[in-house]
N, CA, C and O atoms as a CHARMM CRD file, in Angstrom:
* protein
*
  268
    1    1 UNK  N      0.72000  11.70600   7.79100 PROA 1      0.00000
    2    1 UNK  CA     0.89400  11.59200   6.36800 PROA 1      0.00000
    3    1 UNK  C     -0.45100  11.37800   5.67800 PROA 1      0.00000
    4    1 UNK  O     -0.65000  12.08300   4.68900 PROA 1      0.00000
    5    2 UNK  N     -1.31000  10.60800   6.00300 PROA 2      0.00000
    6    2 UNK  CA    -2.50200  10.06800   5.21700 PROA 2      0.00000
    7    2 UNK  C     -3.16900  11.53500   5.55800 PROA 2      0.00000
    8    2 UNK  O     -3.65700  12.20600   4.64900 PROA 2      0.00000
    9    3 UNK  N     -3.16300  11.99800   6.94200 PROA 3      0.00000
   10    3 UNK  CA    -4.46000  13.51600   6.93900 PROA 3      0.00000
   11    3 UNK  C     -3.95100  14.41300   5.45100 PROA 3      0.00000
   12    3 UNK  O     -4.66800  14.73800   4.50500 PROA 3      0.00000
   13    4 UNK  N     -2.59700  14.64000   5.62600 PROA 4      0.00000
   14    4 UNK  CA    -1.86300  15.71200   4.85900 PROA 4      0.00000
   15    4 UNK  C     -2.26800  15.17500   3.00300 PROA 4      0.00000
   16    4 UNK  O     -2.26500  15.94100   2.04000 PROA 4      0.00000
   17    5 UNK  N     -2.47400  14.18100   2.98300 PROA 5      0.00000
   18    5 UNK  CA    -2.88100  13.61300   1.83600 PROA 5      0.00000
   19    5 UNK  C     -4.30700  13.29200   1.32300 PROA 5      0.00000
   20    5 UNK  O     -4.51100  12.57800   0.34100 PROA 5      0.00000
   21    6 UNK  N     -5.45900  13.98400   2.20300 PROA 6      0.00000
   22    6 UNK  CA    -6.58100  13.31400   2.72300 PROA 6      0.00000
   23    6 UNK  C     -7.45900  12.24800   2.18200 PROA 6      0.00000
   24    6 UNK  O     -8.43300  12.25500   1.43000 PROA 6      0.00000
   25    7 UNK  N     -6.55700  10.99600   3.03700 PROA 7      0.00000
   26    7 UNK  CA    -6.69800   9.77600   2.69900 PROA 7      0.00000
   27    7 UNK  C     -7.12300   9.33100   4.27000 PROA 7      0.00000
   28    7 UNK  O     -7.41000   8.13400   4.26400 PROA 7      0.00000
   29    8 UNK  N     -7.26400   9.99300   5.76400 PROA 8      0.00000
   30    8 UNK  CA    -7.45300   9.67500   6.65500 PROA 8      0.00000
   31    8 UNK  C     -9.04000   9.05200   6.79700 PROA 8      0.00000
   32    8 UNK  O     -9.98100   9.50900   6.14900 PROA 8      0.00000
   33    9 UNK  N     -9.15000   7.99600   7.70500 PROA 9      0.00000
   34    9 UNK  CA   -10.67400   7.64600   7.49100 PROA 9      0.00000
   35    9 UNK  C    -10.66500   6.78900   6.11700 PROA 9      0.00000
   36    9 UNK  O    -11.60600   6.00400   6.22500 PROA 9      0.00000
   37   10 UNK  N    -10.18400   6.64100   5.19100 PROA 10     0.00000
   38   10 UNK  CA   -10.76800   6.18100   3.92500 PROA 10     0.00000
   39   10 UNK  C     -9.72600   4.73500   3.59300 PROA 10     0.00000
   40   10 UNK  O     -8.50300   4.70600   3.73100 PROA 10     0.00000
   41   11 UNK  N    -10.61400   3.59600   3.12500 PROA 11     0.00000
   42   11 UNK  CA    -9.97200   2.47800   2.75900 PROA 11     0.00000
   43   11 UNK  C     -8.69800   2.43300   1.86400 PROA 11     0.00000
   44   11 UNK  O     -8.73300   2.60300   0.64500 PROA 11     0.00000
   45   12 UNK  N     -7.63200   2.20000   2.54400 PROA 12     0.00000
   46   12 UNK  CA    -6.59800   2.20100   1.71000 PROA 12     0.00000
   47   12 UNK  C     -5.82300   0.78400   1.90800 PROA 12     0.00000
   48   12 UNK  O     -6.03400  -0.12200   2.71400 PROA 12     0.00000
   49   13 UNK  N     -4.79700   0.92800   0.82500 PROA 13     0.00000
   50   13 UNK  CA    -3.83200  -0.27600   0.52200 PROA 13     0.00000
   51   13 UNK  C     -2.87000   0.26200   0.85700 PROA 13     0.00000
   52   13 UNK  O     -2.94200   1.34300   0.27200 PROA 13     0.00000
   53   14 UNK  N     -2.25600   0.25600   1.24700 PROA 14     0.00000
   54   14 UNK  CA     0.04800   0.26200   1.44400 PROA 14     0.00000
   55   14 UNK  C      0.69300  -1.09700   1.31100 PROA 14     0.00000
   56   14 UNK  O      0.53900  -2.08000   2.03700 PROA 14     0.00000
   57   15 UNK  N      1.77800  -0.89100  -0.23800 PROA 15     0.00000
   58   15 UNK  CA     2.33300  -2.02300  -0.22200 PROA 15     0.00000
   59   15 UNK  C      3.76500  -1.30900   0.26800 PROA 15     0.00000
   60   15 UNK  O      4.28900  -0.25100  -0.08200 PROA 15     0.00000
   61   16 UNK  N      4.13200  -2.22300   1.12300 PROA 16     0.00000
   62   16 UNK  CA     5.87200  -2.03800   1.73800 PROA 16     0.00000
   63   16 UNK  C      6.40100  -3.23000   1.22600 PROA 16     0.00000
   64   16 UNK  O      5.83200  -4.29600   0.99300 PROA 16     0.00000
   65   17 UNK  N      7.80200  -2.83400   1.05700 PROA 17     0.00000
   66   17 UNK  CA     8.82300  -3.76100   0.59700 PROA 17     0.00000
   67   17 UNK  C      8.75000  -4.86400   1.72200 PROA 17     0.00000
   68   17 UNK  O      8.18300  -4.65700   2.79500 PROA 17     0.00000
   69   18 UNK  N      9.55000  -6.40100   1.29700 PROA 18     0.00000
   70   18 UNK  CA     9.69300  -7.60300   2.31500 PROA 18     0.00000
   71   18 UNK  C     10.40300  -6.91300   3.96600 PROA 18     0.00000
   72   18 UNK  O      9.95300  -7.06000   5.10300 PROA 18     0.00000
   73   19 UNK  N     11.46300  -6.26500   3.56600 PROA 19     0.00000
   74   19 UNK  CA    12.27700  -5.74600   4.72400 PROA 19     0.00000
   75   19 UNK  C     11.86700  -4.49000   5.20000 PROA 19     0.00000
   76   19 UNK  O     12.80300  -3.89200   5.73000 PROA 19     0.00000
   77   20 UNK  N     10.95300  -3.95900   5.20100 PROA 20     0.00000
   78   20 UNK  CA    10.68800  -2.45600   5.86300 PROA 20     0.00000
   79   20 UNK  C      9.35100  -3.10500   6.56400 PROA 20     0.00000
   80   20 UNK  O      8.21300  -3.25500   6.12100 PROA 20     0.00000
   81   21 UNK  N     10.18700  -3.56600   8.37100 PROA 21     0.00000
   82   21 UNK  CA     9.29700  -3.70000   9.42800 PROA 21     0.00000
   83   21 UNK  C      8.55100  -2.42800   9.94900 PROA 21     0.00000
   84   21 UNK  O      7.37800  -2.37500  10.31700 PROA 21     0.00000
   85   22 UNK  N      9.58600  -1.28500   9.90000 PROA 22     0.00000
   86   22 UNK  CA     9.16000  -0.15700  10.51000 PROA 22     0.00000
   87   22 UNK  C      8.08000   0.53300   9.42100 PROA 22     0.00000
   88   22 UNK  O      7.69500   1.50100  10.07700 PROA 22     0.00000
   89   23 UNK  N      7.65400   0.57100   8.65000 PROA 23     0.00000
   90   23 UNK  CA     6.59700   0.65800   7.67300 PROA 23     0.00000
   91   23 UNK  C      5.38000  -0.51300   8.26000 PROA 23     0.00000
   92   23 UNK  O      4.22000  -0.17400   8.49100 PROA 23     0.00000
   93   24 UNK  N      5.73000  -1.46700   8.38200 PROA 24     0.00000
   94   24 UNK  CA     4.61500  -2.07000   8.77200 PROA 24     0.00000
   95   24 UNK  C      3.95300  -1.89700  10.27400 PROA 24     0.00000
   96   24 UNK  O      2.75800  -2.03100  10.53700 PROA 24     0.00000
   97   25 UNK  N      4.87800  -1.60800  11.07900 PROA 25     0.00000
   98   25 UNK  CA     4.63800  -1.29300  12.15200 PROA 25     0.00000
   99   25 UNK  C      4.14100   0.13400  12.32500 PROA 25     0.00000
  100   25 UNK  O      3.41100   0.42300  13.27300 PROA 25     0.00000
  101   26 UNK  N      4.43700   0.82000  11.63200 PROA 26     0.00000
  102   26 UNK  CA     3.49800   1.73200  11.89400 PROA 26     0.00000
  103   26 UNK  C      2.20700   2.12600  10.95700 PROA 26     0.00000
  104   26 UNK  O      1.62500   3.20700  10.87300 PROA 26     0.00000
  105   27 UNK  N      1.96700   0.94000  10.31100 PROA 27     0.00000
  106   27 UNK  CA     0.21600   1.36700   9.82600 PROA 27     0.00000
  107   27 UNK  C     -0.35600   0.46600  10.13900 PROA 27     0.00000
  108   27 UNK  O     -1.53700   0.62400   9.83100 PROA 27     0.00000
  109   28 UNK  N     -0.11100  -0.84500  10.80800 PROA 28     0.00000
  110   28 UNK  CA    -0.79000  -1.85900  11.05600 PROA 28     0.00000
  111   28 UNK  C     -2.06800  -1.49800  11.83300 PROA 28     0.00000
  112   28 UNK  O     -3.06600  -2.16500  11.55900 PROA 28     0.00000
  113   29 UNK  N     -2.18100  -0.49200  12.80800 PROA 29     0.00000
  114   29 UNK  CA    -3.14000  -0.83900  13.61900 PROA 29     0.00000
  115   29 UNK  C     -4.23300   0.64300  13.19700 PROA 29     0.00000
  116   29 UNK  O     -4.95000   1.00600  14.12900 PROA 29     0.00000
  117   30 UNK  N     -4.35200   1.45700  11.85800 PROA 30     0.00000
  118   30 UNK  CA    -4.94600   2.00700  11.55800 PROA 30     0.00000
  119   30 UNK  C     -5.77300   1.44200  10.91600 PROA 30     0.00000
  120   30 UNK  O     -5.49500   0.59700  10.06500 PROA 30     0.00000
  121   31 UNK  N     -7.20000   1.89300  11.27800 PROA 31     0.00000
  122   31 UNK  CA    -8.53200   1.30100  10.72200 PROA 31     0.00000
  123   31 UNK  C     -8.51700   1.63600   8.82400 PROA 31     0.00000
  124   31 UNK  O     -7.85600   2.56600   8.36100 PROA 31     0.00000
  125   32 UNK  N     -9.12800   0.95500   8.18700 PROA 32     0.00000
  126   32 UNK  CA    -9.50000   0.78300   7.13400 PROA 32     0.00000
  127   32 UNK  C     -8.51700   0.48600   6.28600 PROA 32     0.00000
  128   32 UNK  O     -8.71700   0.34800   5.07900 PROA 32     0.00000
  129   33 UNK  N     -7.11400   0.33500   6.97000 PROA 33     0.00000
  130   33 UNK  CA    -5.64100   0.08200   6.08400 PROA 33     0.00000
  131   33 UNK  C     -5.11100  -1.85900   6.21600 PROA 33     0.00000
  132   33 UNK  O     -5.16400  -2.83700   6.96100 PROA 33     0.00000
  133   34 UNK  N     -4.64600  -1.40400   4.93200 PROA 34     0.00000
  134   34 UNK  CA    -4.13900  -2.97400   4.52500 PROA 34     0.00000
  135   34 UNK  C     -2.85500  -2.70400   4.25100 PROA 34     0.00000
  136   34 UNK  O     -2.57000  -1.80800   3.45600 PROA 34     0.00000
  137   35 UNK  N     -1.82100  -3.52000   4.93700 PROA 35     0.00000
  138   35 UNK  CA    -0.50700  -3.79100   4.77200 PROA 35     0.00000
  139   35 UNK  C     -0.21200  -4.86700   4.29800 PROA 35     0.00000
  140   35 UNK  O     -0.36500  -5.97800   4.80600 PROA 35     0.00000
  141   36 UNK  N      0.36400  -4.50800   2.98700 PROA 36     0.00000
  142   36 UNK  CA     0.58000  -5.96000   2.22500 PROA 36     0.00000
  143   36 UNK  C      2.26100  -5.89000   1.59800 PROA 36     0.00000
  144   36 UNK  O      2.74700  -4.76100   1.52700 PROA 36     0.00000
  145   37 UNK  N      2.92500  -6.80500   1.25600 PROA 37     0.00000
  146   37 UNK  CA     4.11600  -6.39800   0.39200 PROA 37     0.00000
  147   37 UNK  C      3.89600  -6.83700  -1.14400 PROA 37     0.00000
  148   37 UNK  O      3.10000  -7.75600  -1.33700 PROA 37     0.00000
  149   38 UNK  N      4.23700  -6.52600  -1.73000 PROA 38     0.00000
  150   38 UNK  CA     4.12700  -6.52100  -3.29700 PROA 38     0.00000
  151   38 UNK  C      4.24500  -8.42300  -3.94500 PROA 38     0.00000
  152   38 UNK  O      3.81400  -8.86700  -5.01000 PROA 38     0.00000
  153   39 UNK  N      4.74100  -8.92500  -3.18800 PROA 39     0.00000
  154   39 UNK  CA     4.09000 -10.38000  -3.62900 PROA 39     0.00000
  155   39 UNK  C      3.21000 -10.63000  -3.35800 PROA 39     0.00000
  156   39 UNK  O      2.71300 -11.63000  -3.87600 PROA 39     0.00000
  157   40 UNK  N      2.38200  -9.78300  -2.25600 PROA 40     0.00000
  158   40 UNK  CA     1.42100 -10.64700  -1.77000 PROA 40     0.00000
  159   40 UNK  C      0.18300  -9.51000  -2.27700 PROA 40     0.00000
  160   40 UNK  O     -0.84800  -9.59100  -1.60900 PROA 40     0.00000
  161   41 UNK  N      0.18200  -8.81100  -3.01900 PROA 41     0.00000
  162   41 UNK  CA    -0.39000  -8.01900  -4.16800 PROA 41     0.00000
  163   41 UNK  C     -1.17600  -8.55100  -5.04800 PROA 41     0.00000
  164   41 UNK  O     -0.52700  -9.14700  -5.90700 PROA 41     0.00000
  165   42 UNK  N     -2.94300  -8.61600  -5.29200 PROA 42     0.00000
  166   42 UNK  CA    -3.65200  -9.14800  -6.05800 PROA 42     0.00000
  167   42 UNK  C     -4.35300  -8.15700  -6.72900 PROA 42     0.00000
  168   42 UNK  O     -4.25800  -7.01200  -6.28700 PROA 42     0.00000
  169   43 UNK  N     -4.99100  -8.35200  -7.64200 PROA 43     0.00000
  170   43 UNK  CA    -6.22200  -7.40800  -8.45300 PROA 43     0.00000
  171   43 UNK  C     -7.02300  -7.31000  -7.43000 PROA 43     0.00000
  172   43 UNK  O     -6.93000  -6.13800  -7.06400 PROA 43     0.00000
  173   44 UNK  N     -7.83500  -7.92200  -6.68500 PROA 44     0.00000
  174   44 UNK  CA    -8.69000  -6.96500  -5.27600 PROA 44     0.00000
  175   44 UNK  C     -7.94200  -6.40700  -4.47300 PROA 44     0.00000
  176   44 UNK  O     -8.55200  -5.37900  -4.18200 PROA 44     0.00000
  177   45 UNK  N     -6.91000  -6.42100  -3.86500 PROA 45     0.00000
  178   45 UNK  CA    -6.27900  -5.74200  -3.20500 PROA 45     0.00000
  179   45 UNK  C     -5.85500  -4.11700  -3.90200 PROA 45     0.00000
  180   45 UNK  O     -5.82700  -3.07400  -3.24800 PROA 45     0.00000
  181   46 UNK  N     -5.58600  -4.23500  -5.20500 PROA 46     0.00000
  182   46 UNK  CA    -5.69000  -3.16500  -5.95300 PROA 46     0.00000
  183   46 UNK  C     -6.89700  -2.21800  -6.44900 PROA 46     0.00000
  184   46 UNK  O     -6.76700  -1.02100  -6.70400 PROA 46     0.00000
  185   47 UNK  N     -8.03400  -2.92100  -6.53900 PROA 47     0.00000
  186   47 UNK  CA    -9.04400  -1.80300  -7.15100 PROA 47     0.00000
  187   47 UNK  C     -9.62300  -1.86000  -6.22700 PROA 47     0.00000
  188   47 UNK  O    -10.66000  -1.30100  -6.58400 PROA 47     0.00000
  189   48 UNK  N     -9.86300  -2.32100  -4.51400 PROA 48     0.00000
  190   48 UNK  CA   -10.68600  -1.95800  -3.92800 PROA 48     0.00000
  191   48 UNK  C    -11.15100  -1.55900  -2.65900 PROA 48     0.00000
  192   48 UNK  O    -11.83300  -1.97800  -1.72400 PROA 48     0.00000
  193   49 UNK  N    -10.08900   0.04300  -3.24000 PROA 49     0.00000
  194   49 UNK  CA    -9.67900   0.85000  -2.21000 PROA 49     0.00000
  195   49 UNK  C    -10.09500   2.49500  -2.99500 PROA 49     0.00000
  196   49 UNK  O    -10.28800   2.70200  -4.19300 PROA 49     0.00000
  197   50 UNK  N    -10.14000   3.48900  -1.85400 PROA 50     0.00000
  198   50 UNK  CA   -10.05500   4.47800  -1.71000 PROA 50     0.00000
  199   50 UNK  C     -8.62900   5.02300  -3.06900 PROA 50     0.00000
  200   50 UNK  O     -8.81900   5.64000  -4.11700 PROA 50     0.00000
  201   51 UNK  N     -7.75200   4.68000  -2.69400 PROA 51     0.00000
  202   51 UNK  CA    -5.78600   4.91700  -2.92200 PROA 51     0.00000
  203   51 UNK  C     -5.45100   3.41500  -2.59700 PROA 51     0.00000
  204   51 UNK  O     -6.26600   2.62600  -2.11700 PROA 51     0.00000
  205   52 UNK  N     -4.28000   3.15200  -2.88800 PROA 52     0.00000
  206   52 UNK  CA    -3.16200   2.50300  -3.07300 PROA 52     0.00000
  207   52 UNK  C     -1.87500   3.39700  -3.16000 PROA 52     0.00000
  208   52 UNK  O     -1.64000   4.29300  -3.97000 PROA 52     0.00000
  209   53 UNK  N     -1.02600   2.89200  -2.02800 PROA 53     0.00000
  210   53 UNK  CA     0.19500   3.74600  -1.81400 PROA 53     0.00000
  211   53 UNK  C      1.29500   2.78300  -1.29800 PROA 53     0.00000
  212   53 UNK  O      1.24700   2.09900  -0.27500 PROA 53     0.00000
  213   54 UNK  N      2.39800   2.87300  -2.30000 PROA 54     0.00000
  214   54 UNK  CA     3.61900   2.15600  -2.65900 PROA 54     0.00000
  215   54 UNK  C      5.04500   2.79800  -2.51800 PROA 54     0.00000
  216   54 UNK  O      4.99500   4.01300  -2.32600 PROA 54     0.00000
  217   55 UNK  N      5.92100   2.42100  -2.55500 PROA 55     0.00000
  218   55 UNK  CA     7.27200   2.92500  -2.60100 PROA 55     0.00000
  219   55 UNK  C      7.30800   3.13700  -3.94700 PROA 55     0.00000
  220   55 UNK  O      6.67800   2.30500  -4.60000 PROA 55     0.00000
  221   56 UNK  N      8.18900   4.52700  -4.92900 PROA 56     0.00000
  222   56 UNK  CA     8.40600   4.21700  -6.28500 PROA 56     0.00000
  223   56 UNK  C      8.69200   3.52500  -6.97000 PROA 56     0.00000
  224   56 UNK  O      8.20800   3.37900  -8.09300 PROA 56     0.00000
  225   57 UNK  N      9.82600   2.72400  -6.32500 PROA 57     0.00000
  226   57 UNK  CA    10.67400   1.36600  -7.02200 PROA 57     0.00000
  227   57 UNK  C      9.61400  -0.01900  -7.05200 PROA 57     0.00000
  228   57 UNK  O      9.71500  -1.03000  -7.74600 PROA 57     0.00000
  229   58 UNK  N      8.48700   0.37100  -5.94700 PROA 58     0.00000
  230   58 UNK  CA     7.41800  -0.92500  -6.67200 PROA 58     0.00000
  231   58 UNK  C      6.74600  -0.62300  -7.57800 PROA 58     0.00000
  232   58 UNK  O      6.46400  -1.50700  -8.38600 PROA 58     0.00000
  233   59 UNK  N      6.37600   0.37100  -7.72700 PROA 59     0.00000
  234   59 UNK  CA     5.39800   0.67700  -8.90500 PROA 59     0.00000
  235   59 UNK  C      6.17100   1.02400 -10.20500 PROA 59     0.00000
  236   59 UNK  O      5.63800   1.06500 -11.31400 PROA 59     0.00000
  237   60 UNK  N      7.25500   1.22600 -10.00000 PROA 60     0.00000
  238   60 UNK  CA     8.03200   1.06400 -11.21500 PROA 60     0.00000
  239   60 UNK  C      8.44600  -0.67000 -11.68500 PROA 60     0.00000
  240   60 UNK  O      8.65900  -1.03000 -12.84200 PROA 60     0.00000
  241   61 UNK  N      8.48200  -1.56400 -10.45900 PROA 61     0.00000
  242   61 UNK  CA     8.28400  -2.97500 -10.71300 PROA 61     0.00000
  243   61 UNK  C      6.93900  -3.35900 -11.55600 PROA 61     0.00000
  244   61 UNK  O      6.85700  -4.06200 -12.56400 PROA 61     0.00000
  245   62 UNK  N      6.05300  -2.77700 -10.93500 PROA 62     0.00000
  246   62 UNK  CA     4.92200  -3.10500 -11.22900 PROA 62     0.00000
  247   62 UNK  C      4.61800  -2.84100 -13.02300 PROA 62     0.00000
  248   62 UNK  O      4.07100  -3.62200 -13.80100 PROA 62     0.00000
  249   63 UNK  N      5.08500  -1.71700 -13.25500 PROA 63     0.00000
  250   63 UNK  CA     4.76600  -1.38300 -14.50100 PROA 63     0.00000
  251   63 UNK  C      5.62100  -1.93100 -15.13900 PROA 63     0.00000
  252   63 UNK  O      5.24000  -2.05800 -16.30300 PROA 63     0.00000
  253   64 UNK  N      6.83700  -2.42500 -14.93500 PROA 64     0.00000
  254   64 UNK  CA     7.44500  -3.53600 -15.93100 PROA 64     0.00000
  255   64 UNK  C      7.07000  -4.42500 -16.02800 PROA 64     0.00000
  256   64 UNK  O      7.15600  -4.81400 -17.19200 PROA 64     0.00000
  257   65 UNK  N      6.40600  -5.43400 -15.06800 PROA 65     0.00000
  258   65 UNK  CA     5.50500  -6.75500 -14.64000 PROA 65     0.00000
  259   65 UNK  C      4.24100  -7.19800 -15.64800 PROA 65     0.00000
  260   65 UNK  O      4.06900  -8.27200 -16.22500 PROA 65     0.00000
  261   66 UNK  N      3.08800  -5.49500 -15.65200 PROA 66     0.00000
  262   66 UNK  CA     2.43400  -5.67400 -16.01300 PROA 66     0.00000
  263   66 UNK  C      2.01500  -5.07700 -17.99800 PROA 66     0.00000
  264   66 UNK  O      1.01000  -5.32800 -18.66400 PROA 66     0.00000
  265   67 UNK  N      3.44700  -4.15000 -18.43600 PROA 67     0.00000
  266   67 UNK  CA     3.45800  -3.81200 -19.50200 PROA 67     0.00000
  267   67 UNK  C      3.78400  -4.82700 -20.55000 PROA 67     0.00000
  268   67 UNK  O      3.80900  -4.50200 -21.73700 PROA 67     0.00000
């Protein structure tokens, strides 16, 4: 997914929901990636990356949160 997107190699964020283990389990052990879930979501964790890549329904949280 990240080659097809070319985001491979490059510092990224992924926020996964509290309950999606299998999301976390499979990016945990790729270099330059951060697995975080959306509470645990800060302003550095956001601007200081390559991308940031979310489920829709968070970033649709997000933009109610922060509008």
């Amino acid at each position: 997914m990240l080659k097809a997107l070319g985001l491979e190699g490059k510092r990224l964020t992924i926020i996964v929901r509290d309950e999606d283990v299998n999301a976390y389990l499979s990016f945990r052990n790729i270099p330059k990636t951060f697995i975080i879930t959306a509470d645990e979501a800060n302003t550095y964790d956001l601007v200081n990356n390559n991308a940031v890549l979310m489920p829709a329904d968070i970033a649709a949280h997000f933009g109610e949160v922060l509008a």
